[in-house]
Backbone as a chain_set.jsonl record, in Angstrom:
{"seq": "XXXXXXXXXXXXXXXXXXXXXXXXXXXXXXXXXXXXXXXXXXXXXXXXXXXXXXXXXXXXXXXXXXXXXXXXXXXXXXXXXXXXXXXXXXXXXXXXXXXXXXXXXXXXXXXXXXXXXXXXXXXXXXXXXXXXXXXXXXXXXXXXXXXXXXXXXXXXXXXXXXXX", "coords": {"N": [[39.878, 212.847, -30.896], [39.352, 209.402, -30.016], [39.739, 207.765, -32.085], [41.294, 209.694, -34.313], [43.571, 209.83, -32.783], [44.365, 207.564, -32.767], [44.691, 206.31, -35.453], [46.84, 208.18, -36.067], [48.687, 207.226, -34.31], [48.631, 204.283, -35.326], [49.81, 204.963, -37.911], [52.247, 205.871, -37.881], [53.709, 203.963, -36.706], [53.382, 201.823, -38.846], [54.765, 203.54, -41.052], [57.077, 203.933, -39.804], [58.07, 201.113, -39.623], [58.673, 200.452, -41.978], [60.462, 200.483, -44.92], [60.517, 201.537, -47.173], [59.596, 204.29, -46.411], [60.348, 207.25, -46.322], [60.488, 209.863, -44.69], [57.885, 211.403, -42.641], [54.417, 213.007, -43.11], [52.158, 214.766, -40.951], [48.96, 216.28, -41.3], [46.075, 218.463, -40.769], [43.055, 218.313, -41.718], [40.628, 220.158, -44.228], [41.437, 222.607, -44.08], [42.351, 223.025, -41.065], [44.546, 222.133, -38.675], [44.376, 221.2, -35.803], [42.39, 221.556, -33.414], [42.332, 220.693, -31.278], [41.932, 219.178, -28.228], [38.138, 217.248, -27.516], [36.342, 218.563, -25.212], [34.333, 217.263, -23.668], [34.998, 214.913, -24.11], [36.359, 214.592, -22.101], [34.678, 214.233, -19.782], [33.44, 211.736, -19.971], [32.198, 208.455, -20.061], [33.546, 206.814, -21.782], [36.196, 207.432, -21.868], [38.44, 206.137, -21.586], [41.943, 204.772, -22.341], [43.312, 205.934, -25.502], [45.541, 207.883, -24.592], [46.633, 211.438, -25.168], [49.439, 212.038, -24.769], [51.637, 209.768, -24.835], [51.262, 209.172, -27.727], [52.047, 211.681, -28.875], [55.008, 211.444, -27.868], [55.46, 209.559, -29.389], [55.729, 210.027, -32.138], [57.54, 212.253, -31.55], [59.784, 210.542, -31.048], [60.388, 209.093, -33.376], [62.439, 207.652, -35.792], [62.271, 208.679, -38.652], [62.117, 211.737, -40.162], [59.443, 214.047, -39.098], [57.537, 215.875, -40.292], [54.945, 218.436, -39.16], [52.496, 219.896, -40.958], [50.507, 222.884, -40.733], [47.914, 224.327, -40.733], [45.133, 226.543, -40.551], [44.115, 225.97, -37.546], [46.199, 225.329, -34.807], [45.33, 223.851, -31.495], [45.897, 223.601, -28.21], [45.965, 220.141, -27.458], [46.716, 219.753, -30.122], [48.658, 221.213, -30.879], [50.164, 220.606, -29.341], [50.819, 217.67, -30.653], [52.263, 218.856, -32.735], [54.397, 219.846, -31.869], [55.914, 217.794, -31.081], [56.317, 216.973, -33.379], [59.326, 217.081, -35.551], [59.915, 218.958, -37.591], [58.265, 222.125, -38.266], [56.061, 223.332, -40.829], [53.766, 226.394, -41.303], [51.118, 227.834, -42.308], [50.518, 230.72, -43.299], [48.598, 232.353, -42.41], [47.735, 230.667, -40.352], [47.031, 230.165, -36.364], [48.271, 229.918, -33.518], [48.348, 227.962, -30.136], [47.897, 227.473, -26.66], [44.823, 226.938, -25.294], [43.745, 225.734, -23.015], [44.499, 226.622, -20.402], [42.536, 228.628, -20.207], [40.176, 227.849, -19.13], [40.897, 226.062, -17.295], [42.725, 224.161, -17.215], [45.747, 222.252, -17.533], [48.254, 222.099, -20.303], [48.482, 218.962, -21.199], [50.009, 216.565, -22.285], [52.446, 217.038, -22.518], [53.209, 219.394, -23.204], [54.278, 221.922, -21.556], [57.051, 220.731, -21.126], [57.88, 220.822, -23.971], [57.021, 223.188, -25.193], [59.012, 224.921, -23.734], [61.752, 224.404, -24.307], [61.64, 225.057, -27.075], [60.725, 227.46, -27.33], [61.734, 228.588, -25.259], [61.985, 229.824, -22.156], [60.562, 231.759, -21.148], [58.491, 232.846, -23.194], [57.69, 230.824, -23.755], [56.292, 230.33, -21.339], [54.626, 233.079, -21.087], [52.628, 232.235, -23.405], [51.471, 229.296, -21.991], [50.757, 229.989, -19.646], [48.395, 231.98, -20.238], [46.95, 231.094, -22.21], [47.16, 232.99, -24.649], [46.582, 232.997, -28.504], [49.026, 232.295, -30.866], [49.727, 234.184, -34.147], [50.977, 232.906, -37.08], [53.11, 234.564, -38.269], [54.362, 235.199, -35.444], [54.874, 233.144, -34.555], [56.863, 231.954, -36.103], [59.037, 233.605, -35.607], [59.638, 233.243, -32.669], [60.847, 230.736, -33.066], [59.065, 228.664, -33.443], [58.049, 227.471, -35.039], [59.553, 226.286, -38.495], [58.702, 227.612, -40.619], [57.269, 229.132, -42.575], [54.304, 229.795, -44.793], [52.863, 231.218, -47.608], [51.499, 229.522, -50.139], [49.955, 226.201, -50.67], [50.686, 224.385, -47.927], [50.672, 221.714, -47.327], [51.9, 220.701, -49.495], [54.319, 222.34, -49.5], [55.249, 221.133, -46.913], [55.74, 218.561, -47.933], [57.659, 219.132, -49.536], [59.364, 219.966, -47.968], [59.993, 217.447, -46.732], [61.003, 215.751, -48.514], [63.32, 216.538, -49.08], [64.551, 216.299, -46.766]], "CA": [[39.047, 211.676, -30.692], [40.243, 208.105, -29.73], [40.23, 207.471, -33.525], [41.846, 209.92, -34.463], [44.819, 209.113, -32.492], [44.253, 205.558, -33.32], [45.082, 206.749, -36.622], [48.0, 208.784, -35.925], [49.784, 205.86, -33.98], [48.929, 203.102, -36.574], [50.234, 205.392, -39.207], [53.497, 206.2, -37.257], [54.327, 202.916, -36.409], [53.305, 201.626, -39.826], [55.521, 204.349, -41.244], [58.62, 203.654, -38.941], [58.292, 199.911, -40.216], [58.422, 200.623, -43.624], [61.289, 200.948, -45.083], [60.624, 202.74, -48.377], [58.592, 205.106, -46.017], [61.54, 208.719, -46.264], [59.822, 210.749, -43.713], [55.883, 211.154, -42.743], [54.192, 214.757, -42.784], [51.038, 214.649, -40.002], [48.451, 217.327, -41.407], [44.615, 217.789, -40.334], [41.779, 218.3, -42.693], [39.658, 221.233, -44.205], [42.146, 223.45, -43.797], [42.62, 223.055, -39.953], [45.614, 221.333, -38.199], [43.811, 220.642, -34.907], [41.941, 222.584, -32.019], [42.578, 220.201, -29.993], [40.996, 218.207, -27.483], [36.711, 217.91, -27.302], [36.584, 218.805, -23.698], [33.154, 216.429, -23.684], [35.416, 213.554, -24.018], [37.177, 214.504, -20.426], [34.157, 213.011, -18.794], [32.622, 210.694, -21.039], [32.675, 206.766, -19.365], [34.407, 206.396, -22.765], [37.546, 208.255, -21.848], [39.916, 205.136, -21.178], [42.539, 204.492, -23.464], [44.03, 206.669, -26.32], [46.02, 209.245, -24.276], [47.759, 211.822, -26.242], [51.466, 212.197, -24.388], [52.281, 208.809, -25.346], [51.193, 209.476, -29.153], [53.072, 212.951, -29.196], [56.285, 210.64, -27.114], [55.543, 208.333, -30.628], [56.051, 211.136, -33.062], [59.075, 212.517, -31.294], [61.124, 209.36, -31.197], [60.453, 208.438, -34.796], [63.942, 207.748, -36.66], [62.442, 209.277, -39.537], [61.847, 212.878, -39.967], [58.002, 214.214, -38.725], [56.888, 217.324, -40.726], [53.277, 219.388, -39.506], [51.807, 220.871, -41.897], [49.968, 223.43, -39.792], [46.503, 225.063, -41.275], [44.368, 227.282, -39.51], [44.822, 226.245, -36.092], [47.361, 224.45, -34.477], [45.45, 224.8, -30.349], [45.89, 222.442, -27.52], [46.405, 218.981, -28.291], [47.143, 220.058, -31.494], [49.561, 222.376, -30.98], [51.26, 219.603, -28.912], [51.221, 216.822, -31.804], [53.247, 219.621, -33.767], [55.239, 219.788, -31.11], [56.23, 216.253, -31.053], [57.302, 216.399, -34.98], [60.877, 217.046, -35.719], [59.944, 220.095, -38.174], [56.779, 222.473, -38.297], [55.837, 223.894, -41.334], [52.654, 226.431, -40.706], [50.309, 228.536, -42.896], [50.929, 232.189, -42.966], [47.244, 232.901, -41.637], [47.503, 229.69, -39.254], [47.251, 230.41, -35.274], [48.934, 228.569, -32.509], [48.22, 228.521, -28.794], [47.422, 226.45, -25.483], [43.598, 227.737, -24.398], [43.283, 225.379, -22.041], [44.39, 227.391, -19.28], [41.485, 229.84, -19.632], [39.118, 226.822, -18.455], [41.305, 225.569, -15.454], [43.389, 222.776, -17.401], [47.228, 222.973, -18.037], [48.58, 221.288, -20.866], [48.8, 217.127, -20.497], [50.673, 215.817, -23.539], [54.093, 217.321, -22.252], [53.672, 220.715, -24.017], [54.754, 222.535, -20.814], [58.384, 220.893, -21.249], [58.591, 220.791, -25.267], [57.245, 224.555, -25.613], [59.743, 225.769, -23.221], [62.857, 224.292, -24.845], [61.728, 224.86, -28.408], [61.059, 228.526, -27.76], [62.739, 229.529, -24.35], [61.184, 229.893, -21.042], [59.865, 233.679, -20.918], [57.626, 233.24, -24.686], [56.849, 229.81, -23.158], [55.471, 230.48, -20.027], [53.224, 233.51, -21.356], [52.01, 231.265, -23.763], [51.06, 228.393, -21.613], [49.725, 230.756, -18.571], [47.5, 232.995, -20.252], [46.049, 230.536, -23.426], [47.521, 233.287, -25.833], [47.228, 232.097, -29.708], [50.05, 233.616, -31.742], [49.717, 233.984, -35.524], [52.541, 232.079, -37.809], [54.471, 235.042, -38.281], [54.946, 235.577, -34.454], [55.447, 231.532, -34.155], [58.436, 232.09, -37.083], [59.868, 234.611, -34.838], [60.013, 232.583, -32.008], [61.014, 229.501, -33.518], [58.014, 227.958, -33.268], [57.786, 226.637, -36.409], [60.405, 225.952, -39.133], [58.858, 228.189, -42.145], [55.753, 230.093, -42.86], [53.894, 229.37, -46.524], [51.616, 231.397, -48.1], [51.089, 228.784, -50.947], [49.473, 225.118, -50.003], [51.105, 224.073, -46.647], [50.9, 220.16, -47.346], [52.75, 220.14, -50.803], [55.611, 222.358, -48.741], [55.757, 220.113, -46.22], [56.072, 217.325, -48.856], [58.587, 219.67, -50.282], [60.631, 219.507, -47.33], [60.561, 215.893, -46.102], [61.359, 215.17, -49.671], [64.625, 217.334, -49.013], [65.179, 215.754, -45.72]], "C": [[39.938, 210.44, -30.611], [40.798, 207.417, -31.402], [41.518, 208.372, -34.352], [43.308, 209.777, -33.694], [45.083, 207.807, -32.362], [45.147, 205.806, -34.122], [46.698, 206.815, -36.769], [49.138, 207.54, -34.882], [49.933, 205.112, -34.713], [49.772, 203.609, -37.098], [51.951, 205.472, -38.96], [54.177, 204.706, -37.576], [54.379, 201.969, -37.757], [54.329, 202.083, -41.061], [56.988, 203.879, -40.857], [58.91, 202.246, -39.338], [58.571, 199.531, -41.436], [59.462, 201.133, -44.07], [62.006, 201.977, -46.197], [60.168, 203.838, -47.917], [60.419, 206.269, -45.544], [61.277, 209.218, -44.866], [58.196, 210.451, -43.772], [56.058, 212.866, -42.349], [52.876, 214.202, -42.09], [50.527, 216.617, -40.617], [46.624, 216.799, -40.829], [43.706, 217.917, -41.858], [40.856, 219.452, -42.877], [40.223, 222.226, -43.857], [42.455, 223.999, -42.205], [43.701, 221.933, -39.403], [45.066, 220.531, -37.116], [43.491, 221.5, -33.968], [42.245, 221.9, -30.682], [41.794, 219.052, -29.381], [39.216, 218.607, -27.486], [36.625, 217.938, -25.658], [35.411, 217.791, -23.375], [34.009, 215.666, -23.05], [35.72, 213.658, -22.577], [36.083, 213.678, -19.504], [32.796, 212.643, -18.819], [33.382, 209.138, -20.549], [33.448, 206.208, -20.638], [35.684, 206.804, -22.96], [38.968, 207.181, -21.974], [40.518, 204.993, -22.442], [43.106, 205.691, -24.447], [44.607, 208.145, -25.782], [47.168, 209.679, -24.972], [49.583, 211.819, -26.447], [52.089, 211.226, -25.51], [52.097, 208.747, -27.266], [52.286, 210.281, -29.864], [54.7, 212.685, -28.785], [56.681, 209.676, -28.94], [56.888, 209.291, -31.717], [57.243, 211.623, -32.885], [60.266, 212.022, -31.608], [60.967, 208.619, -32.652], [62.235, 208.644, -35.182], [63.86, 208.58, -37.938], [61.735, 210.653, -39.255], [60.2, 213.23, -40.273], [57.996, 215.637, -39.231], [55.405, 217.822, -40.174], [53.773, 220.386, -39.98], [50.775, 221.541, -41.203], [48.895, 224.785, -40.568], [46.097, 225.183, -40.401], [44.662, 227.173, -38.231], [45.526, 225.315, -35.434], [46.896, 224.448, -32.212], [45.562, 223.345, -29.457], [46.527, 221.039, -27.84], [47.019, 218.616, -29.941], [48.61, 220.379, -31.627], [51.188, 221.369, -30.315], [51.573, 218.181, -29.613], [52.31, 217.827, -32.412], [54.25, 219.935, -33.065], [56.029, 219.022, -30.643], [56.84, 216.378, -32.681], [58.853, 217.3, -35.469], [60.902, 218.695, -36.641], [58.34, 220.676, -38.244], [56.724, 223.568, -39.109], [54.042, 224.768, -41.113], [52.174, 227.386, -42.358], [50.277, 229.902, -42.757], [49.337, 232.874, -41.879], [46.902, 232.131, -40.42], [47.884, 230.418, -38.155], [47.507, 229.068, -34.548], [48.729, 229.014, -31.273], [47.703, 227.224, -28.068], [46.612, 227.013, -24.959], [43.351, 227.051, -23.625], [43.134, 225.735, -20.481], [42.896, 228.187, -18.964], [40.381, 228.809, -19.494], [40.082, 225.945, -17.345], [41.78, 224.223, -16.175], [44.946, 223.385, -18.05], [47.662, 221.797, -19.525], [48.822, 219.73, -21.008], [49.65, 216.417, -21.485], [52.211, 216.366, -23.491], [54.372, 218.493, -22.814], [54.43, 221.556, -23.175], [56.181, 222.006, -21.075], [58.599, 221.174, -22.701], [58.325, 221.864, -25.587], [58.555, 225.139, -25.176], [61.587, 225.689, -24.366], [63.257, 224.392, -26.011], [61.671, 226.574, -28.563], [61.735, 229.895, -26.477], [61.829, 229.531, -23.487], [60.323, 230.806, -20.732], [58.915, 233.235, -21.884], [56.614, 232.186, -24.408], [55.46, 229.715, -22.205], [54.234, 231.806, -20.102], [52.753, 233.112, -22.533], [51.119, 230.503, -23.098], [50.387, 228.69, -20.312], [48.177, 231.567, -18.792], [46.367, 232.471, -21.34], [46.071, 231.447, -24.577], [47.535, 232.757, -26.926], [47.891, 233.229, -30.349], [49.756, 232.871, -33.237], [51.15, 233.507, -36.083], [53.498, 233.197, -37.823], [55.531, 235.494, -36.793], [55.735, 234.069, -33.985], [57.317, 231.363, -35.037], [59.488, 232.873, -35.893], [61.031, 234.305, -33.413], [60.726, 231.449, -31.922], [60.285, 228.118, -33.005], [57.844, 226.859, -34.35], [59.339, 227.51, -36.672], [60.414, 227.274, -40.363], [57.407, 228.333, -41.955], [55.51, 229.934, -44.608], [52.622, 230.085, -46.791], [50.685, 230.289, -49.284], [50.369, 227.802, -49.971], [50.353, 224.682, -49.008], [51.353, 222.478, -46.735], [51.818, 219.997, -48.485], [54.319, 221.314, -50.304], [56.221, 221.715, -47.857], [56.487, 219.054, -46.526], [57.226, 217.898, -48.854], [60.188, 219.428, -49.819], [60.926, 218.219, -46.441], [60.772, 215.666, -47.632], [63.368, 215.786, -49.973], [65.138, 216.681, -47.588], [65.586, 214.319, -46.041]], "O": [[41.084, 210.428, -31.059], [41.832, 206.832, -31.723], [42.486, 207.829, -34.885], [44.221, 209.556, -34.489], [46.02, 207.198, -31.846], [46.331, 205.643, -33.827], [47.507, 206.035, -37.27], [50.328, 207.313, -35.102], [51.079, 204.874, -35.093], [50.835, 202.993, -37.013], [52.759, 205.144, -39.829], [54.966, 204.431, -38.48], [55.406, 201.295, -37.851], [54.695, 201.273, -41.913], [57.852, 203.521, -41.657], [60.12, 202.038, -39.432], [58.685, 198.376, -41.846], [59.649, 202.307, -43.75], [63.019, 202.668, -46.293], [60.159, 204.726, -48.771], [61.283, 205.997, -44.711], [62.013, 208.842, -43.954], [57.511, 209.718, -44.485], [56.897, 213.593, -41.816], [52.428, 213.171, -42.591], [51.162, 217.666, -40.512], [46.097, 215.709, -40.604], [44.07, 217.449, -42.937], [40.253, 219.845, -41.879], [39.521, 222.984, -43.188], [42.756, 225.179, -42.023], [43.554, 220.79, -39.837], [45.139, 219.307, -37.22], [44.37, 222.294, -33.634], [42.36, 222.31, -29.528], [41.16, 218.188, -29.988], [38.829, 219.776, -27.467], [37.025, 216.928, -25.078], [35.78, 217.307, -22.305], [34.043, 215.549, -21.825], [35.305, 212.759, -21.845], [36.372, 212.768, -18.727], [31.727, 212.891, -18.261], [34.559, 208.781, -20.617], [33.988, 205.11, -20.501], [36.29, 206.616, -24.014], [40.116, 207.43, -22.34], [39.885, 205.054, -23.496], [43.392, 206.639, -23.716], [44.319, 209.237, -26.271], [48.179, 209.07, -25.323], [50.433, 211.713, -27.331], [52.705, 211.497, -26.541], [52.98, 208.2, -27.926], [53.045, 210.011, -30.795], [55.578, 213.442, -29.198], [57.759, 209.332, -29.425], [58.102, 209.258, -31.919], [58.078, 211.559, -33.787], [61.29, 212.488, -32.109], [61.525, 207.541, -32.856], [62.99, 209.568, -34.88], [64.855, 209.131, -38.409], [60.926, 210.783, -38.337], [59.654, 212.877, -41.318], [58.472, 216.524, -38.523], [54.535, 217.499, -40.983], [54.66, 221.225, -39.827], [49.873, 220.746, -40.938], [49.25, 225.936, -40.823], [46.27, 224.473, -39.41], [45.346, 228.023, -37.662], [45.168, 224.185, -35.765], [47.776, 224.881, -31.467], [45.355, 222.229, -29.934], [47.58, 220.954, -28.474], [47.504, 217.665, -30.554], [49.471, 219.87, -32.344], [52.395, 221.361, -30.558], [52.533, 217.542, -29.182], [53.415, 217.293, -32.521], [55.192, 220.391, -33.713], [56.872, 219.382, -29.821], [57.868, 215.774, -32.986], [58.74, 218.518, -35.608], [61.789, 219.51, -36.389], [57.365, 219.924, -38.271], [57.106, 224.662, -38.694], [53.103, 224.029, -40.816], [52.935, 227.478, -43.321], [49.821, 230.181, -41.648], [49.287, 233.645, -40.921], [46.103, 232.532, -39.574], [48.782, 231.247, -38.303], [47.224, 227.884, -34.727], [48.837, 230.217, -31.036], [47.236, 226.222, -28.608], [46.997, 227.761, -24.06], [42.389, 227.535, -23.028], [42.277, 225.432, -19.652], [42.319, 228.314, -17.884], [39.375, 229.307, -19.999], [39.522, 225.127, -16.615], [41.267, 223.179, -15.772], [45.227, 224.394, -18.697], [47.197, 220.658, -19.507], [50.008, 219.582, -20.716], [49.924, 215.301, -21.043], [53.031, 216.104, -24.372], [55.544, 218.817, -23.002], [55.36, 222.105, -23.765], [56.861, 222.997, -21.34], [59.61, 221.857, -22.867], [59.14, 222.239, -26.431], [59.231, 225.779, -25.982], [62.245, 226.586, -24.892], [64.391, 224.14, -26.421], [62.261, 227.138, -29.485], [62.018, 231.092, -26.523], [60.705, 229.242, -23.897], [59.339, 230.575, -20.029], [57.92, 233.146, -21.166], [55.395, 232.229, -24.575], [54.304, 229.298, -22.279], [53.187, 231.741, -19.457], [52.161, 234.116, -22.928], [49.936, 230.737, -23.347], [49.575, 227.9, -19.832], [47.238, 231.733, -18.013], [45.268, 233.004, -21.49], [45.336, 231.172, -25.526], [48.381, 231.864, -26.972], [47.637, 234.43, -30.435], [49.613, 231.68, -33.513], [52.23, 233.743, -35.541], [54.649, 232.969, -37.448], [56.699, 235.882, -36.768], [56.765, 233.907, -33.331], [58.397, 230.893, -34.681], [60.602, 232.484, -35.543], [62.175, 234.645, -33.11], [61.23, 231.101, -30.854], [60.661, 227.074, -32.473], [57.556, 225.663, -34.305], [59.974, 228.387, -36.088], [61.397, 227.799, -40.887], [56.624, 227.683, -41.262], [56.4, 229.962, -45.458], [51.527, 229.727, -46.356], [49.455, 230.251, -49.296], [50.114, 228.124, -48.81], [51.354, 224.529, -49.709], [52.335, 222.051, -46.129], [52.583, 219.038, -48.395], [55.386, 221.002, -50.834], [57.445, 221.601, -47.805], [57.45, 218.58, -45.923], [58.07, 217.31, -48.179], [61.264, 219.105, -50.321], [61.861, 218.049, -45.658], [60.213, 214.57, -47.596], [64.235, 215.463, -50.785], [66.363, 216.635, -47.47], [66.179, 213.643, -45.2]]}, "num_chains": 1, "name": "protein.A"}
């Protein structure tokens, strides 16, 4: 939603200004990371304004180190915020994937270049063709993520921007 990446920019930039501010961890709520985009919004006369690239472009170029904390699902727009943060801690039961393909949309927030180079072109590309979600331990594998947690996922995250 436009708020929610309201949010997630203020907080960034708020963050990056701040100079007692170590690192920032970006988690979602209710034990979900993010599904993503509401496909509604695509064409809703309220669409203008808060596009994600430039959010997930935010997150990237931070100076300080960007932890997700990655519960339940990490899909779409989601998947490409966590893809934008510098480290990605996930949830041992959490899934990850780009479904937008299987409705006739390709990724828009730049996931097509930052999957490929984070887990190689082949793992990438049937990923981002077919709307596959892979479970955390196949995302570990790949180096999708950083670290897999069966415990709470936000107080490891902490754990490790507090170590970064």
């Amino acid at each position: 939603s436009r708020a929610v990446l309201q949010a997630l920019e203020d907080g960034l930039k708020k963050a990056d200004a701040d100079p007692s501010v170590k690192a920032v961890m970006i988690c979602g709520e209710n034990g979900k990371f993010s599904a993503g985009a509401d496909i509604r919004r695509f064409s809703s006369p309220e669409r203008s304004g808060g596009a994600l690239g430039p959010i997930v472009s935010l997150i990237e170029s931070s100076e300080k180190p960007v932890v997700a904390a990655i519960e339940g699902v990490a899909l779409g727009g989601g998947l490409e915020v966590a893809l934008g943060c510098h480290y990605r801690i996930a949830h041992v039961k959490a899934r990850m994937g780009l479904p937008e393909v299987t409705i006739g949309l390709l990724p828009g927030a730049e996931g097509t270049q930052r999957l490929p180079r984070l887990i190689g072109v082949p793992a990438a590309l049937e990923m981002i063709t077919t709307g596959k979600h892979i479970p955390a331990t196949e995302a570990l594998k790949l180096g999708l993520v950083d670290e897999i947690v069966e415990e709470n996922t936000i107080e490891a995250a902490i754990r490790l921007a507090n170590k970064l």
